[in-house]
LUMLUM-628542 format. One line per field, with one value per atom (N, C-alpha, C, O): atom name; x, y, z. Coordinates in steps of 0.02 Angstrom, whole numbers. Example, Ala and Ser with C-alpha at 12.3 -4.5 7.8 and 13.67 -1.06 7.14 Angstrom:
2
atome <- (N, CA, C, O, N, CA, C, O)
c1 <- (660, 615, 660, 712, 642, 684, 645, 670)
c2 <- (-284, -225, -165, -166, -112, -53, 2, 57)
c3 <- (390, 390, 390, 423, 354, 357, 394, 402)
This chain:
236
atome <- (N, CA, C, O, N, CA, C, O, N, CA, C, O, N, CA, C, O, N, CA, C, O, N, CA, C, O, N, CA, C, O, N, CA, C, O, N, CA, C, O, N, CA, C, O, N, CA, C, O, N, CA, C, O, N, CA, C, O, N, CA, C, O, N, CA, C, O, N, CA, C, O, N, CA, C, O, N, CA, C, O, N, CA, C, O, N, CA, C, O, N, CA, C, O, N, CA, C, O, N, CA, C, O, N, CA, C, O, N, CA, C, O, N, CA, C, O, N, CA, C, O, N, CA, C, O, N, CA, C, O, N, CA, C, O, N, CA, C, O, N, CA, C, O, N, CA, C, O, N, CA, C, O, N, CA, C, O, N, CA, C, O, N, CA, C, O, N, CA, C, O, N, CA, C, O, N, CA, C, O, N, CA, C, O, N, CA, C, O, N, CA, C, O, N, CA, C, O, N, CA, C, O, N, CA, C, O, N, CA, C, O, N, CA, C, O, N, CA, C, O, N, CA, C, O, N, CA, C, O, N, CA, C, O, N, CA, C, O, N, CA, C, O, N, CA, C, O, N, CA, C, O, N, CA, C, O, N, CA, C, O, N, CA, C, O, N, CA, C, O, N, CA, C, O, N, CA, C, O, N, CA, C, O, N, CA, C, O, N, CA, C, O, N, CA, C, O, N, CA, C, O, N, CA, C, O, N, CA, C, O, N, CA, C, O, N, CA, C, O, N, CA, C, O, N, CA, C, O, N, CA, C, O, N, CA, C, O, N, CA, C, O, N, CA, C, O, N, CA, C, O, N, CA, C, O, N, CA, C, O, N, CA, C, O, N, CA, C, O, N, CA, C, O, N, CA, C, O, N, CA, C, O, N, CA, C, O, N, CA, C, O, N, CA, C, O, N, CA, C, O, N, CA, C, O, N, CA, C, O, N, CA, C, O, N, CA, C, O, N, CA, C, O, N, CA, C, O, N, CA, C, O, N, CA, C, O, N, CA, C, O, N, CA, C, O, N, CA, C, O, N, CA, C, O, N, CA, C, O, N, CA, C, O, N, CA, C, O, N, CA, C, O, N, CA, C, O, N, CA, C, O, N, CA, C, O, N, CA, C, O, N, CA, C, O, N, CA, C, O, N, CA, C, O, N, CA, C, O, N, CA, C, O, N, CA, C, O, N, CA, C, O, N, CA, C, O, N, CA, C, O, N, CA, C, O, N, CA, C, O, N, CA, C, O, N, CA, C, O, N, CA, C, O, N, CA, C, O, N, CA, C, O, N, CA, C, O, N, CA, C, O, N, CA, C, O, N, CA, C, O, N, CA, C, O, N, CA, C, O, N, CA, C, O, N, CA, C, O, N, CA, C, O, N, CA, C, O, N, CA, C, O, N, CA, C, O, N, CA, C, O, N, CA, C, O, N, CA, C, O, N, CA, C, O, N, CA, C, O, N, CA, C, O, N, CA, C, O, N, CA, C, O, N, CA, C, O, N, CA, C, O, N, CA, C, O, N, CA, C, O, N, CA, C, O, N, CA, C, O, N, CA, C, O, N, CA, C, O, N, CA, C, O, N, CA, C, O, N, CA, C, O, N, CA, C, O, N, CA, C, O, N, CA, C, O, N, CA, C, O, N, CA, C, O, N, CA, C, O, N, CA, C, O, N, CA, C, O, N, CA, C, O, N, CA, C, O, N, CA, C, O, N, CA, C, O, N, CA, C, O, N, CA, C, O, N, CA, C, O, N, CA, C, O, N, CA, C, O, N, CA, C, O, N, CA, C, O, N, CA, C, O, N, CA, C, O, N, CA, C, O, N, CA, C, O, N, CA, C, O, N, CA, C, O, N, CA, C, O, N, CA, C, O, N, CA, C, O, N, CA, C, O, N, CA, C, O, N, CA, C, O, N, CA, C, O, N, CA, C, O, N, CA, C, O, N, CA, C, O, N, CA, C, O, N, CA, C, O, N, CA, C, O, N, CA, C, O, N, CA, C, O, N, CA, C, O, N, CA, C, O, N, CA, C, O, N, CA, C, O, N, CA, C, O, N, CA, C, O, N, CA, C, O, N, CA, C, O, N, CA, C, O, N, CA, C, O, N, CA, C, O, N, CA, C, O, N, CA, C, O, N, CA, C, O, N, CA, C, O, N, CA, C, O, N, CA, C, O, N, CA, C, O, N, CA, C, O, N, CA, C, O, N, CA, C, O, N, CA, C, O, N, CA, C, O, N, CA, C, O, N, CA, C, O, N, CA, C, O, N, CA, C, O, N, CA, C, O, N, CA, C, O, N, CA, C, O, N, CA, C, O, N, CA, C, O, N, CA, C, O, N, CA, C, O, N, CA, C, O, N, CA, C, O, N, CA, C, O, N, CA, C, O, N, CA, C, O, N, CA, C, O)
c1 <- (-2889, -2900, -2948, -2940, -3004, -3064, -3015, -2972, -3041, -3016, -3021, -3072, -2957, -2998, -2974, -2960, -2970, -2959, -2888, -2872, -2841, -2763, -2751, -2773, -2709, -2671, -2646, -2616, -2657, -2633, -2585, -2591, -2536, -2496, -2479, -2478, -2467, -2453, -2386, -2355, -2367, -2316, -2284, -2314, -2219, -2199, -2158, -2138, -2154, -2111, -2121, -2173, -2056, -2048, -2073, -2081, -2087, -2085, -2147, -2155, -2183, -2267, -2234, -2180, -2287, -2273, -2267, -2217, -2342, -2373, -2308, -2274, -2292, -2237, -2184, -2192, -2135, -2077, -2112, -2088, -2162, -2181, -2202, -2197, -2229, -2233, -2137, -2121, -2092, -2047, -2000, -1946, -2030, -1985, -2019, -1981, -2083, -2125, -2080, -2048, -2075, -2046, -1965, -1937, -1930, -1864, -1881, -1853, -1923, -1913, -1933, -1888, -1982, -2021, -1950, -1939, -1908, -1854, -1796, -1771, -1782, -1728, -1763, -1723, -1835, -1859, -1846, -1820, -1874, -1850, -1767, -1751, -1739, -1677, -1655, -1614, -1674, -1672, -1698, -1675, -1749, -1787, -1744, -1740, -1712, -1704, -1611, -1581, -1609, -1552, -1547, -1504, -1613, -1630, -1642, -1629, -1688, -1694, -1634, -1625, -1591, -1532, -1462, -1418, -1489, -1446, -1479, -1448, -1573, -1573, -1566, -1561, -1564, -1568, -1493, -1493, -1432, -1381, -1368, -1311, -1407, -1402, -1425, -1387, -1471, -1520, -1463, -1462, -1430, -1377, -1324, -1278, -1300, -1246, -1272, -1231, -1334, -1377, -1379, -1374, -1390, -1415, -1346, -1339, -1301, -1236, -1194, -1172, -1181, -1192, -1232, -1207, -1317, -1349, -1331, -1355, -1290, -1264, -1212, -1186, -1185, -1117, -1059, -1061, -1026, -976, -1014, -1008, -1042, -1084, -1051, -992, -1067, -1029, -1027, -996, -1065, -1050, -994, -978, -964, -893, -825, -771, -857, -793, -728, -670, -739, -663, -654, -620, -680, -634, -619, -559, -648, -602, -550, -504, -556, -483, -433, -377, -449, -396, -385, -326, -416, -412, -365, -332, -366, -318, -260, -214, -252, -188, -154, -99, -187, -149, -132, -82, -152, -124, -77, -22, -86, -19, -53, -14, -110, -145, -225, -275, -211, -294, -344, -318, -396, -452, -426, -447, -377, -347, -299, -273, -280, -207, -150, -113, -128, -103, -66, -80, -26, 26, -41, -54, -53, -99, -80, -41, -91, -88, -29, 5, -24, 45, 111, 116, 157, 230, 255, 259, 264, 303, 366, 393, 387, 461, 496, 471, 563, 610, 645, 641, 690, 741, 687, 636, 710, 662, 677, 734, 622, 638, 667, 660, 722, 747, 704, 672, 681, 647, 673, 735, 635, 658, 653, 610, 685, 696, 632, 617, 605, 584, 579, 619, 546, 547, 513, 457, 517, 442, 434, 415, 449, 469, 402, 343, 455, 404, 335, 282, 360, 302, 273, 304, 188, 131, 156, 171, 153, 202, 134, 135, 87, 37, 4, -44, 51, 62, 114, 111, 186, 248, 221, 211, 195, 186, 131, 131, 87, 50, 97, 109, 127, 175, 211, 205, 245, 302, 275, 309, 193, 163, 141, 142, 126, 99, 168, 171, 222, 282, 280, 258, 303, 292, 255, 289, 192, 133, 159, 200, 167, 187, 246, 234, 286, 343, 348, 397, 326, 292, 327, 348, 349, 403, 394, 387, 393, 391, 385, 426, 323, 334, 390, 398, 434, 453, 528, 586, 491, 555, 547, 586, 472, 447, 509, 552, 484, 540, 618, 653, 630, 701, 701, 755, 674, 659, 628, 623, 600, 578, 634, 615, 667, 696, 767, 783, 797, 836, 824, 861, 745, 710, 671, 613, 691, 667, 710, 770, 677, 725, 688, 629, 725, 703, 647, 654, 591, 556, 534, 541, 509, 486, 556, 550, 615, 665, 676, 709, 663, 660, 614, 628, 546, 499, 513, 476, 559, 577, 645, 664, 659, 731, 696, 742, 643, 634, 568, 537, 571, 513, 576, 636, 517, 573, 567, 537, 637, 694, 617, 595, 600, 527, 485, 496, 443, 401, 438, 411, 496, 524, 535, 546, 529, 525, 482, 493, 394, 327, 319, 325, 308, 285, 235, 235, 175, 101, 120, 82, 186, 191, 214, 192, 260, 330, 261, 251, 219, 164, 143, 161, 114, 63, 129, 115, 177, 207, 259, 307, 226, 262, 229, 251, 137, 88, 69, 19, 89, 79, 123, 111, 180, 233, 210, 223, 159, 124, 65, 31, 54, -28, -65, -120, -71, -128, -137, -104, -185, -220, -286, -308, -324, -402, -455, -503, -409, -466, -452, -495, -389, -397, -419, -419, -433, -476, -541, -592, -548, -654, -665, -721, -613, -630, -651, -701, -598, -617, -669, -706, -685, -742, -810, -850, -803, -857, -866, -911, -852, -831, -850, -875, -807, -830, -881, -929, -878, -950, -932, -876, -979, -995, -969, -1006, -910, -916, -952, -970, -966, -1011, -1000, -1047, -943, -910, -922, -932, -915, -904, -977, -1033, -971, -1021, -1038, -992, -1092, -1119, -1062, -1036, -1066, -1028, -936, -904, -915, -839, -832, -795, -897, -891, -906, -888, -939, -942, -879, -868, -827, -771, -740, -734, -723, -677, -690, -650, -777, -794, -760, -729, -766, -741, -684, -667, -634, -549, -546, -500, -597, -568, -582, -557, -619, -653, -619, -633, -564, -521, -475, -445, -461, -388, -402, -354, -469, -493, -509, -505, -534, -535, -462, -462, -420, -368, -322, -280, -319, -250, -301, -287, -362, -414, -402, -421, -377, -381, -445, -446, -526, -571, -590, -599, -608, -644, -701, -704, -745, -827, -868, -894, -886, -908, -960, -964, -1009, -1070, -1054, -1073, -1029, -1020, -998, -1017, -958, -909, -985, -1000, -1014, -1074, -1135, -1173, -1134, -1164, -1170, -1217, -1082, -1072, -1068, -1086, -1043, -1052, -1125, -1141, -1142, -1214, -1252, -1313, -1214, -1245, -1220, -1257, -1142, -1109, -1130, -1123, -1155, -1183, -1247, -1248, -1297, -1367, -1362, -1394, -1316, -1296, -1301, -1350, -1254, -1238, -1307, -1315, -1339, -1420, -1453, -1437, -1492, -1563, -1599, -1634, -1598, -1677, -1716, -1705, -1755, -1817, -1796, -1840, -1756, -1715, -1714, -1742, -1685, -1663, -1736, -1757, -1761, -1862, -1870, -1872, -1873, -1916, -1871, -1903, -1800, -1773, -1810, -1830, -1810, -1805, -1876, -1882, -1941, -1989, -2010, -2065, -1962, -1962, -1940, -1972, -1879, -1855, -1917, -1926, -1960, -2005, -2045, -2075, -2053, -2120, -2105, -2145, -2026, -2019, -1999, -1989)
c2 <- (497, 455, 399, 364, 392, 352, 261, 246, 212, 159, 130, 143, 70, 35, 73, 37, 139, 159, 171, 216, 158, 156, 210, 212, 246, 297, 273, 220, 304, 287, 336, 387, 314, 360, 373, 328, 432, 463, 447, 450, 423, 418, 502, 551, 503, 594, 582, 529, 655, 658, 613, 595, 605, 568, 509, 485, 481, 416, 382, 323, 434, 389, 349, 363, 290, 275, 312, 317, 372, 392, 449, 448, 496, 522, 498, 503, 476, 433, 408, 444, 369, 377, 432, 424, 493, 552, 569, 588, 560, 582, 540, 561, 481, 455, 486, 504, 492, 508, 577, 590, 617, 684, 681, 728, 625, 626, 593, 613, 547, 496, 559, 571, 608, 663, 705, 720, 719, 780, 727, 754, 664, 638, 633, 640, 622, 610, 696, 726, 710, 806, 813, 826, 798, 801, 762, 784, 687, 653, 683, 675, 717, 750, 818, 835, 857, 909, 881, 897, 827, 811, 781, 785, 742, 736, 751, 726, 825, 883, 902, 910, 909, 965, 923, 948, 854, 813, 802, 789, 811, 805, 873, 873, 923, 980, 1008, 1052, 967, 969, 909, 902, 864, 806, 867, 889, 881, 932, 983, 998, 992, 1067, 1021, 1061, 965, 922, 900, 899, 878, 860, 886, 864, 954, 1011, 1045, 1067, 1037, 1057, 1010, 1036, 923, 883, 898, 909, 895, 908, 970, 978, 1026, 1055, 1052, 1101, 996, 988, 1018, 992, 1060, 1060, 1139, 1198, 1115, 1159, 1205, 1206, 1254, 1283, 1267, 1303, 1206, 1170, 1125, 1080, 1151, 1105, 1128, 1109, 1204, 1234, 1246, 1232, 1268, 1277, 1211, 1214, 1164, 1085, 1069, 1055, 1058, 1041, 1091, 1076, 1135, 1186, 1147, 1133, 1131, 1097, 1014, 998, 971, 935, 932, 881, 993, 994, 1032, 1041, 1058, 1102, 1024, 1013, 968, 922, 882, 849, 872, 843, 874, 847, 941, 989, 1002, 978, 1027, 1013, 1042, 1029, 1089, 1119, 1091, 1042, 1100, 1054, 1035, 985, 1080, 1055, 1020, 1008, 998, 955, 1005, 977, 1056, 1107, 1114, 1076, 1150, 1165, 1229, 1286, 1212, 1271, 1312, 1282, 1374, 1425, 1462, 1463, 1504, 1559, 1522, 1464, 1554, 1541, 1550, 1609, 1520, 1543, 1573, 1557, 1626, 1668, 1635, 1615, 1634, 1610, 1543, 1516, 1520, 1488, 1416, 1403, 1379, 1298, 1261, 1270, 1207, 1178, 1134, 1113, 1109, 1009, 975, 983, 931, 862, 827, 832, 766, 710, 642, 644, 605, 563, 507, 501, 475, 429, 376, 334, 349, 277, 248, 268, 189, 148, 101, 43, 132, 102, 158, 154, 213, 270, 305, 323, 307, 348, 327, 306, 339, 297, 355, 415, 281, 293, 359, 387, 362, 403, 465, 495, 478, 542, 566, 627, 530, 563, 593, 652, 569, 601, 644, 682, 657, 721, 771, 817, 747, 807, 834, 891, 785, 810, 865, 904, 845, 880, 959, 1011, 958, 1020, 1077, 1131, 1035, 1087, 1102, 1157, 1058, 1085, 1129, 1176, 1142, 1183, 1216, 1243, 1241, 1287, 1336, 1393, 1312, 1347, 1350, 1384, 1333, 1357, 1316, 1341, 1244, 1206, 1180, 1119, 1226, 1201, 1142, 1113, 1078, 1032, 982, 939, 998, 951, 963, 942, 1003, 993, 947, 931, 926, 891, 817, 802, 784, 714, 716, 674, 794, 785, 807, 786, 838, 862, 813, 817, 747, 708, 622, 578, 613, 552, 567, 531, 629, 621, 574, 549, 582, 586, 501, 494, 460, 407, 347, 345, 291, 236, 179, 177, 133, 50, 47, 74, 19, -12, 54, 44, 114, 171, 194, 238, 169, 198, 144, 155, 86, 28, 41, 29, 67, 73, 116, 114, 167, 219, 204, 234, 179, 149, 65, 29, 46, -25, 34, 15, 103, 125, 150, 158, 155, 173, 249, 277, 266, 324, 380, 425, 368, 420, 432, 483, 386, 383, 426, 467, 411, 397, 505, 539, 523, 592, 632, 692, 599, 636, 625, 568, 672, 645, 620, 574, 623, 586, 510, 463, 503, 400, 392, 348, 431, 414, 390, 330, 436, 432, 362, 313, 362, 276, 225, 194, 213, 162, 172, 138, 234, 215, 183, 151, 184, 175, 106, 79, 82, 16, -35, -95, 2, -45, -75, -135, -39, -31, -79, -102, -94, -150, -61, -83, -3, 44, 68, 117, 39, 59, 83, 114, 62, 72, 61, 90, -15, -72, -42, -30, -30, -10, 72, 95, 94, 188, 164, 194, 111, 87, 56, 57, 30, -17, 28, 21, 80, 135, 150, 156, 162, 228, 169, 180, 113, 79, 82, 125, 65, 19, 89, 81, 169, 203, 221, 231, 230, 236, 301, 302, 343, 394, 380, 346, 408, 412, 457, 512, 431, 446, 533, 565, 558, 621, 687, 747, 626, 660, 705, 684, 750, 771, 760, 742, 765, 726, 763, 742, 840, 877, 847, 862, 831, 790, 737, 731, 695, 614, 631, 588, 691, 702, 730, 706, 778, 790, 713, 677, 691, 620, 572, 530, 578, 509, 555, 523, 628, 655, 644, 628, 663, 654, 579, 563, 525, 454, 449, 411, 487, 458, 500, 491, 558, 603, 547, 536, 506, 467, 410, 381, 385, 320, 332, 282, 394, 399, 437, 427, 468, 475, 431, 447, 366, 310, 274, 220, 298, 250, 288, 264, 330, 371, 391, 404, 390, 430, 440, 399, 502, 557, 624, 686, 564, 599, 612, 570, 702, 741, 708, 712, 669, 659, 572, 546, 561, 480, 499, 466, 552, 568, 592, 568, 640, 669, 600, 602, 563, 522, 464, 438, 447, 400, 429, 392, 499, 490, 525, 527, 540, 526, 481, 484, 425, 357, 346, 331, 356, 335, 386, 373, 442, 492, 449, 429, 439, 401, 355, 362, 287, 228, 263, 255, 297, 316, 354, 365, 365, 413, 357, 299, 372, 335, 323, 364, 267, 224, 284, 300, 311, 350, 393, 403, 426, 491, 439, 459, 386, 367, 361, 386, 323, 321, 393, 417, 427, 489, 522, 559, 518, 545, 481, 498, 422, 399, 396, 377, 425, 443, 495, 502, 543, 605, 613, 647, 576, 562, 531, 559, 484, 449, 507, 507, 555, 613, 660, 692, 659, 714, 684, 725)
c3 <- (3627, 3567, 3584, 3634, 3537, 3537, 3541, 3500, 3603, 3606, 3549, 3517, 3511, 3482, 3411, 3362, 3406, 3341, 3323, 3361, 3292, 3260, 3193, 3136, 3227, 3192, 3104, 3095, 3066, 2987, 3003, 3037, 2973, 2962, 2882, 2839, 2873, 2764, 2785, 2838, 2705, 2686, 2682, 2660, 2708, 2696, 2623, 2598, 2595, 2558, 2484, 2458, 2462, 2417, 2398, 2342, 2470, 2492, 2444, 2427, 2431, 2403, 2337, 2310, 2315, 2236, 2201, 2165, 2200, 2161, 2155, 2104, 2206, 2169, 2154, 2093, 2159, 2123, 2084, 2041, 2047, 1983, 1931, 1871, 1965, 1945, 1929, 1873, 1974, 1986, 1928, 1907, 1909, 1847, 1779, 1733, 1773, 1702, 1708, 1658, 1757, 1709, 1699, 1672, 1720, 1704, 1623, 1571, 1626, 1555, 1519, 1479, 1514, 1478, 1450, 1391, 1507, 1506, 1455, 1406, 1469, 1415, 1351, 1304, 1327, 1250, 1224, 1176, 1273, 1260, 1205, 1147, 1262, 1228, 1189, 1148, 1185, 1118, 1058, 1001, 1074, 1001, 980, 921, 1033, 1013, 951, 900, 1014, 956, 895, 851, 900, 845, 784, 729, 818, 756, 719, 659, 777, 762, 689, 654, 698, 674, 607, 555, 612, 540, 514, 452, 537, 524, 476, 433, 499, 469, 439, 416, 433, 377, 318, 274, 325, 272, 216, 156, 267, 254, 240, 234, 231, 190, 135, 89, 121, 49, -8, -65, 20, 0, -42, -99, 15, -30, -83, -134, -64, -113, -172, -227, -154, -239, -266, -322, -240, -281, -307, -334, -305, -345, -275, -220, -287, -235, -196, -214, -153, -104, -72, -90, -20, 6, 79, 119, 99, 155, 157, 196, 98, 99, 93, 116, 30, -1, 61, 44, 120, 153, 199, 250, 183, 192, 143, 148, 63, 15, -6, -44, 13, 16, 61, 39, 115, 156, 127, 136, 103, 87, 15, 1, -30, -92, -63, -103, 2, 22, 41, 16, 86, 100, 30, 42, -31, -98, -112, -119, -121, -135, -195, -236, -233, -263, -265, -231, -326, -307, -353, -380, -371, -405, -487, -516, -517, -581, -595, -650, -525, -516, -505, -465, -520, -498, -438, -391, -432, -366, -323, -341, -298, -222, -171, -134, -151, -109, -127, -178, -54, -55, -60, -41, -82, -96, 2, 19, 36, 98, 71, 18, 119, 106, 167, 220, 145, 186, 162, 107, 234, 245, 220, 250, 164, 160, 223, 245, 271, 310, 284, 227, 346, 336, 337, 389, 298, 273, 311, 312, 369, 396, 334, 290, 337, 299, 319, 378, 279, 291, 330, 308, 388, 435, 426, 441, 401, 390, 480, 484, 524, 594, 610, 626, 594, 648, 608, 633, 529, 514, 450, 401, 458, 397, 348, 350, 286, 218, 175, 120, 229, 199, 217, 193, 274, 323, 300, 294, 276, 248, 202, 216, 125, 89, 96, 47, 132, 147, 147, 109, 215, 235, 165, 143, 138, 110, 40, 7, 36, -17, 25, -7, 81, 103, 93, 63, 135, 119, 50, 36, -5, -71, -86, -108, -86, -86, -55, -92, 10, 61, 11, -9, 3, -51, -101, -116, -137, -206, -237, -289, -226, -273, -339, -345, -406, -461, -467, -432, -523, -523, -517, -474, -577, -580, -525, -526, -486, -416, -361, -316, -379, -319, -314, -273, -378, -372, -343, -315, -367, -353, -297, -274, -256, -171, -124, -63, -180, -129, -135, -97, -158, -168, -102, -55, -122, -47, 35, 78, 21, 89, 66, 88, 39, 24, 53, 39, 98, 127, 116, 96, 129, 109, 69, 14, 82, 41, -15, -76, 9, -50, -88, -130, -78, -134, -165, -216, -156, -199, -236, -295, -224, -271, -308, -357, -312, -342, -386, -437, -372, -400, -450, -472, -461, -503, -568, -618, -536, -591, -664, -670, -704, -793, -757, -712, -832, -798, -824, -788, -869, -895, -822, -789, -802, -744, -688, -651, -690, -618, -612, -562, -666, -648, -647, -659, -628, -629, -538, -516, -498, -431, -434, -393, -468, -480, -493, -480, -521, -534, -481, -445, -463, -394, -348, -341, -320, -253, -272, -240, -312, -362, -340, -289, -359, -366, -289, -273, -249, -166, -133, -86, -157, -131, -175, -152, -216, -225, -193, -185, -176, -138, -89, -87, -21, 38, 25, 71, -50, -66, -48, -30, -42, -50, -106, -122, -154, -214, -206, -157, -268, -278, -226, -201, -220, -172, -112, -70, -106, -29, 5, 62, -53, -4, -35, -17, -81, -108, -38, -12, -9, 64, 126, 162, 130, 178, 176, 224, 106, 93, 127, 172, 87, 100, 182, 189, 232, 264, 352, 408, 301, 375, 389, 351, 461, 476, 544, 571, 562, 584, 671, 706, 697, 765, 810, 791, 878, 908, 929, 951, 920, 940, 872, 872, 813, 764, 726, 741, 690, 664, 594, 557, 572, 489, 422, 370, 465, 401, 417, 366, 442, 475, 417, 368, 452, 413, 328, 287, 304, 239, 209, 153, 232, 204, 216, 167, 275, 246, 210, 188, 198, 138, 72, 29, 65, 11, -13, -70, 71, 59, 36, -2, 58, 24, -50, -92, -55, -126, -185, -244, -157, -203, -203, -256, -146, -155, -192, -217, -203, -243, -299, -334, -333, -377, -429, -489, -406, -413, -428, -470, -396, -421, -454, -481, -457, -525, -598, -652, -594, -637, -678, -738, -609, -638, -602, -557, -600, -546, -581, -577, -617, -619, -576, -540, -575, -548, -514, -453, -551, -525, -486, -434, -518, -468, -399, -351, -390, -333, -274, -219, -309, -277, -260, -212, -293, -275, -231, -201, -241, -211, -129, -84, -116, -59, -12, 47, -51, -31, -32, -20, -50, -28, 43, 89, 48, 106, 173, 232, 146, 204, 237, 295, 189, 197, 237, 290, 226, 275, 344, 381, 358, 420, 465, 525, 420, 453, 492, 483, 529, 575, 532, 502, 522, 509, 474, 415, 506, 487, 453, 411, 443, 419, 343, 292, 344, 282, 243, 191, 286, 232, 217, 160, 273, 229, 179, 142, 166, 120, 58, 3, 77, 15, -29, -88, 27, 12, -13, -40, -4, -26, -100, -140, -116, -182, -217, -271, -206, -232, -245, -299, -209, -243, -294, -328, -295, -326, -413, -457)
């Protein structure tokens, strides 16, 4: 080796800037990748919830609002819903306002009904057995007329609790989209709220219902998603 002259040595490997900056541009490249693809995919089924909204009751919905009127006990005409179960009727647990929401009992107690085919006006008398403290007081201060429709009995168990109008207009307003959940999810439960708000309102027009929650779908969208829908409405 020529005196006087000193060895450079290369960086090996990874080690250079230039790659570990090469080596971050294609990780940042590979996550926008997948931001976009999820992106797409999310407006892609925003699209396919709209679509079934502006048609009135779509068929991106029909077998959740089936489940949604099996839990009323109750199909779109107010009506008793589904098969008759055969057999032995289950025991009814009685009411706890300790252990169980005064708004899960009566689900339940409507699915069994439905489930067995219980003639209306069997519901009241199949459901007051199963009534304690505060909801058999509410049932026991209603007139002897009322007190034998289950549609007042539910209203005036559910006013006992303060849950009226204001309070499923509050839900409805108010939810918003979890990070797990999917667009068509958060559209049946703005639905299931807005059957229960418009129900103890005693109005439930077709097109307000469709509208309103396609307002509440919209909120929940990205930024950009919401302009170009609302630009899109502007052309048409």
């Amino acid at each position: 080796m020529p005196r006087g002259k000193k060895t450079v040595e290369e960086p090996s490997g990874d080690a250079t800037p230039v790659k570990q900056l090469l080596k971050a541009l294609e990780a940042d490249r590979k996550r926008q990748q997948e931001e976009e693809k999820k992106r797409s995919e999310e407006h892609r089924e925003l699209m396919q919830v709209l679509v079934g909204l502006a048609k009135g009751r779509g068929r991106t919905f029909k077998r959740d609002d089936a489940s949604s009127e099996e839990e009323s006990g109750t199909d779109a005409g107010g009506h008793s819903a589904g098969r008759a179960v055969v057999g032995k009727e289950p025991t009814l647990t009685k009411f706890s306002e300790k252990d169980t929401d005064v708004e899960h009992f009566l689900t339940g107690f409507e699915r069994v009904a439905t489930a067995y085919k219980w003639p209306d006006e069997m519901w009241v008398l199949k459901l007051v057995p199963l009534l304690t403290g505060r909801v058999l007081a509410a049932y026991a201060n209603m007139d002897q007329e009322a007190a034998k429709d289950y549609g007042y009995v539910k209203k005036a168990i559910l006013r006992r609790f303060d849950i009226n109008k204001e309070t499923y207009q509050q839900r409805f307003r108010t939810m918003k989209k979890a990070e797990i959940q999917s667009y068509i999810e958060l559209g049946v439960q703005l639905k299931d709220l807005l059957r229960k708000w418009t129900a103890v309102a005693k109005d439930n027009p077709e097109e307000l219902a469709e509208i309103t929650v396609m307002e509440q779908l919209q909120n929940n969208m990205p930024r950009d998603l919401q302009v170009w829908i609302y630009e899109r409405n502007q052309r048409q």
